[in-house]
C-alpha positions in Angstrom: 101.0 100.2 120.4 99.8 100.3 123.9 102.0 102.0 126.4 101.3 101.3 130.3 102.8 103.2 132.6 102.4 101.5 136.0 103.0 103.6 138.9 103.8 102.1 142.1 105.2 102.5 145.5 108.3 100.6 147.1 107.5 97.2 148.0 104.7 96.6 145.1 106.1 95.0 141.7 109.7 94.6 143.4 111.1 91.3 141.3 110.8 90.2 138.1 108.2 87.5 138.3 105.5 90.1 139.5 106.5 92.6 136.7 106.2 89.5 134.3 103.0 88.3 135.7 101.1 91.6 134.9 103.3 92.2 132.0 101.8 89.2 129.9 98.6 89.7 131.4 98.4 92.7 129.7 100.0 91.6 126.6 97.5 89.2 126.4 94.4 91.6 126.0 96.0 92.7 122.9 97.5 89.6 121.2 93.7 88.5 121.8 92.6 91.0 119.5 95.5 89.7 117.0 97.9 92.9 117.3 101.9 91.6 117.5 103.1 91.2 121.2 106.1 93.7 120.9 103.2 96.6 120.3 103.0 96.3 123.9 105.4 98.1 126.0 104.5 98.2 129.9 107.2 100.8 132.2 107.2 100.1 135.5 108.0 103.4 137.8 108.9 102.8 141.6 107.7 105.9 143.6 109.2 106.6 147.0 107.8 106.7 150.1 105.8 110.1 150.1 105.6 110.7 146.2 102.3 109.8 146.0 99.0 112.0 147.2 95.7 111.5 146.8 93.4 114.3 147.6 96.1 116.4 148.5 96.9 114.2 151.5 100.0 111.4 151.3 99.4 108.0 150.4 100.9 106.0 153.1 98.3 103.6 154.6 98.4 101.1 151.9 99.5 101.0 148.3 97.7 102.8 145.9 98.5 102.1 141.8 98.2 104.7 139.9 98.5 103.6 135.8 98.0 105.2 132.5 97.3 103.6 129.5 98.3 105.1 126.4 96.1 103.4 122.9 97.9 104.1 119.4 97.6 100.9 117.1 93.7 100.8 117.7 91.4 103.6 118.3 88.1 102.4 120.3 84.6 102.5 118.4 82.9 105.4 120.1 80.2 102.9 121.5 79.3 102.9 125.2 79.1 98.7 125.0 82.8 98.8 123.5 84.1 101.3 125.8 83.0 98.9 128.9 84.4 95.6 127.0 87.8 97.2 126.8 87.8 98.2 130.8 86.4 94.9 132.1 89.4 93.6 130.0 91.6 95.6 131.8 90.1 95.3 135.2 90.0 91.3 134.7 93.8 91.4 134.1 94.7 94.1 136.8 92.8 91.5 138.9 95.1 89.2 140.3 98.3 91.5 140.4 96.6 94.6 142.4 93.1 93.9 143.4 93.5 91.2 144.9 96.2 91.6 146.7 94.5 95.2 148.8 96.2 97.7 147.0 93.9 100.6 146.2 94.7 101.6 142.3 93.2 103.6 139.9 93.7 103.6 135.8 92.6 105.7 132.7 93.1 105.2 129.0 94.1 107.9 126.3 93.6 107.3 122.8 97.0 108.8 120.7 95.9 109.2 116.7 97.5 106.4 114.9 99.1 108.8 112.2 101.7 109.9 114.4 103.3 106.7 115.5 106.5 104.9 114.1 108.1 101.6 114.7 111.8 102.0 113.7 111.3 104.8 111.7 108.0 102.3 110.0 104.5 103.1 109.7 102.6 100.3 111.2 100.6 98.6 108.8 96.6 98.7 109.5 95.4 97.1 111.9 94.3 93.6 111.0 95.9 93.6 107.9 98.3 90.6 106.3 101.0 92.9 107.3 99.8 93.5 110.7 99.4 89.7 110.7 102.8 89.0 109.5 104.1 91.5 111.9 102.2 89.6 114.9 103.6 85.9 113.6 107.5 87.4 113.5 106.8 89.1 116.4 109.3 92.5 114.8 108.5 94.9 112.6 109.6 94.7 108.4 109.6 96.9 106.1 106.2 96.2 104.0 105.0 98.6 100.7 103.4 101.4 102.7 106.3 102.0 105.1 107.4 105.0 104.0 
């Protein structure tokens, strides 16, 4: 499961559309790789004016985006090349929705280990298995032989 926890002042991400816009932008890096869209959860959190410092200073000449990306149903391959694929992927979909619209933003990626995540009360099956697949095509967790 990915988690992304986009931080962002008033007046950034205010209606649904732009939430939905980067929402299945992001879903989409991770349905590339064939994991089932509801892995992906993305929180939006509105800061008010003067909740946000950088450098110990406040943040108030233009938006700044501050998010945090949390990795459990895939672990990266410790692999400088792989590492730089899987920002570029993020940087390409943060692109349109931040970027390039002046905001100043910033994001980092923790990997959580697998073994301690649950969907319903469900272990996840492994990543690119039949399960997983099946999981992907229903787009919901089931209960499969290794559940438990």
């Amino acid at each position: 499961m990915p988690l992304w926890l986009v931080f962002h002042p008033c007046g950034t991400f205010e209606d649904d559309s732009a939430k939905r816009a980067l929402s299945k932008d992001i879903t989409n890096i991770y349905t590339g790789i064939g994991l089932p869209a509801f892995y992906v959860v993305v929180n939006f959190v509105k800061l008010s004016p003067g909740d946000v410092w950088v450098g110990g200073e406040p943040k108030t000449d233009k938006p700044f985006i501050r998010i945090l990306v949390d990795h459990i149903a895939v672990r990266l391959e410790n692999e400088d090349r792989v590492y730089e694929r899987s920002a570029d992927a993020i940087e390409k979909a943060l692109k349109p929705h931040i970027c390039d619209k002046g905001y100043d933003w910033e994001f980092h990626v923790d990997e959580t280990e697998r073994r301690l995540w649950r969907v319903n009360g469900i272990i996840p099956p492994p990543f690119g298995s039949d399960m997983e697949k099946q999981w992907a095509k229903d787009n919901k967790p089931s209960v499969w032989s290794g559940a438990y």
